[in-house]
C-alpha positions, 0 to 999 in steps of 0.5 A: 346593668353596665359592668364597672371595671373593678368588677370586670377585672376581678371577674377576669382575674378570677377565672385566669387564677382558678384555670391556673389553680386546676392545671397547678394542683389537679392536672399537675401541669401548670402553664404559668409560671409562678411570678405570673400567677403571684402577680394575679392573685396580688392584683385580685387581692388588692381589688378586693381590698380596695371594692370589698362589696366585690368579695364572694365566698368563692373567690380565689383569695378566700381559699388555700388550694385546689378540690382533692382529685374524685380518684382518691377518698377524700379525707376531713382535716382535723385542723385546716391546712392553710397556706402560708403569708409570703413576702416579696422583699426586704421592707415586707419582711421588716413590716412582718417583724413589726406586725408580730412585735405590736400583737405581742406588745414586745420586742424581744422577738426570736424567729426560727428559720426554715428552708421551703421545700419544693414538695407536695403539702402533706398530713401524716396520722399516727395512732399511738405511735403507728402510721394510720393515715395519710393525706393532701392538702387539697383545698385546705380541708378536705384532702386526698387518701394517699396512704398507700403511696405514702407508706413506699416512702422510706423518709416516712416511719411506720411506727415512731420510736416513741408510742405517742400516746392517742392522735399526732397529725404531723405535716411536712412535704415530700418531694424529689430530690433534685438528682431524683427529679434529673433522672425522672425527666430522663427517663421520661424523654427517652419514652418521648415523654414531656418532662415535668415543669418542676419537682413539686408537680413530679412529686405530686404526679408521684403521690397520686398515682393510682399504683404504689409500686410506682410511686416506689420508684420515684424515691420521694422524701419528706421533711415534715415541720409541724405537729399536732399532738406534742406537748412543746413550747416553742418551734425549735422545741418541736422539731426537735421532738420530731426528730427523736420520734424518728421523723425527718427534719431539715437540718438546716435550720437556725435561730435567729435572735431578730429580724436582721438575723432572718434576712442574713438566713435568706440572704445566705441561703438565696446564694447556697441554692442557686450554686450548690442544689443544697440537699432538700432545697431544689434549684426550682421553687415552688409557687410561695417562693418569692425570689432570695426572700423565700428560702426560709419558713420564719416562725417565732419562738419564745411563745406560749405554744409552737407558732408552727403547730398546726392550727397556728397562723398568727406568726408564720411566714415564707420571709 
């Protein structure tokens, strides 16, 4: 049977993207960098759109991430972790704003702004108030038990300030400072070591090491962003809660009454870090960043529930 293109295309498409997939999320060593990678998943996307007689269940575009590593327990997330939509410029943005608007049938639209951090996705369970459990992304349902680890950051609580009562699963992502991650490379020249290619795969070569007492010495933090569990209505709302529990936000966060006022954030931001390594918002930016336009999350208020619980994907975005 003769191949046609598309098909030989995707196939190809697949195999680079999954190669790339393993060394990003498994070997923590990735050797594409990440407009490269948005490039083939942007190709794959649109051949599959274009020939949807060529989707299969294992398509890279029919997943969020990577299998969990077979050197922790694996953990069942109660809610998937599912990756977010990005944007590459200002017309995608202003095609997300009219998107929300028409599934609401209003234009009274409100967004809360968000830095994304240059981290490891992570899930923290609390039961009643105390730190039971925590986990990876993985491949959006199935993570990896890092508790033990979690447990040497200082950022994360052990007990809240508050008892909870029953089940709060809290995600957010640790990462490495960016003077942290300037001295771990250091050190590791100095032992003729090869550096890390960015801070989030240094915070998840930390995570997973198979001794706490070394991930201590990383001096990982967190900022966690998302909450099942709390009775809030809107994602300011949320955040808020989450810091009189005692968990750590970001702090530079802003509301914005529309979309122009999310372009100025990201505008603003796209300049602040490239100049002045802002706390929590590294020089170097994940996957999802997507040149200026990804400084923020954008998530809408003046909804029913917090569109950034968990669960909720319906109006999230990386602007």
């Amino acid at each position: 049977m003769v191949t046609s293109i598309p098909q030989k295309r995707v196939a190809e498409l697949r195999e680079q993207i999954e190669k790339a997939n393993y060394e990003y999320h498994i070997l923590d060593a990735p050797t594409i960098d990440d407009f490269a990678y948005d490039a083939l998943m942007r190709e794959l996307q649109e051949l599959e759109a274009e020939h949807p007689e060529l989707v299969t269940p294992e398509s890279p575009t029919q997943r969020v991430g990577a299998p969990p590593s077979n050197r922790f327990a694996p953990v069942e997330h109660t809610h998937p972790m599912l990756s977010l939509s990005n944007a590459f410029d200002e017309a995608e943005v202003r095609a997300f704003d009219q998107r929300v608007r028409k599934v609401l049938g209003r234009d009274d639209v409100g967004y809360v702004c968000e830095l994304k951090i240059d981290g490891l996705a992570i899930n923290l369970t609390y039961a009643d108030g105390r730190f039971v459990q925590g986990a990876t992304r993985g491949d959006g349902s199935v993570g990896e038990d890092v508790t033990a680890n979690l447990r040497t950051v200082k950022s994360i609580p052990l007990t809240l300030r508050e008892a909870v009562p029953g089940r709060l699963d809290v995600r957010g992502e640790v990462y490495l400072p960016t003077a942290a991650f300037e001295a771990t490379n250091r050190e590791r020249l100095e032992r003729e070591e090869p550096p890390f290619a960015n801070p989030r795969n240094a915070a998840a070569g930390a995570v997973r090491q198979l001794d706490p007492a070394q991930t201590a010495k990383r001096n990982l933090a967190m900022w966690v962003y998302s909450a099942a569990g709390l009775d809030v209505d809107s994602q300011h709302a949320l955040l808020a809660r989450l810091r009189e529990l005692g968990l750590r936000t970001n702090p530079n966060v802003r509301r914005a009454t529309d979309i122009d006022d999310v372009l100025a954030f990201i505008a603003e931001w796209g300049t602040k870090r490239s100049t002045s390594g802002a706390p929590g918002c590294s020089r170097r930016w994940p996957r999802s960043r997507r040149c200026s336009w990804a400084a923020p999350r954008s998530a809408m208020r003046r909804s029913t529930t917090s569109t950034r619980s968990i669960g909720s994907t319906s109006a999230s975005v990386i602007a």
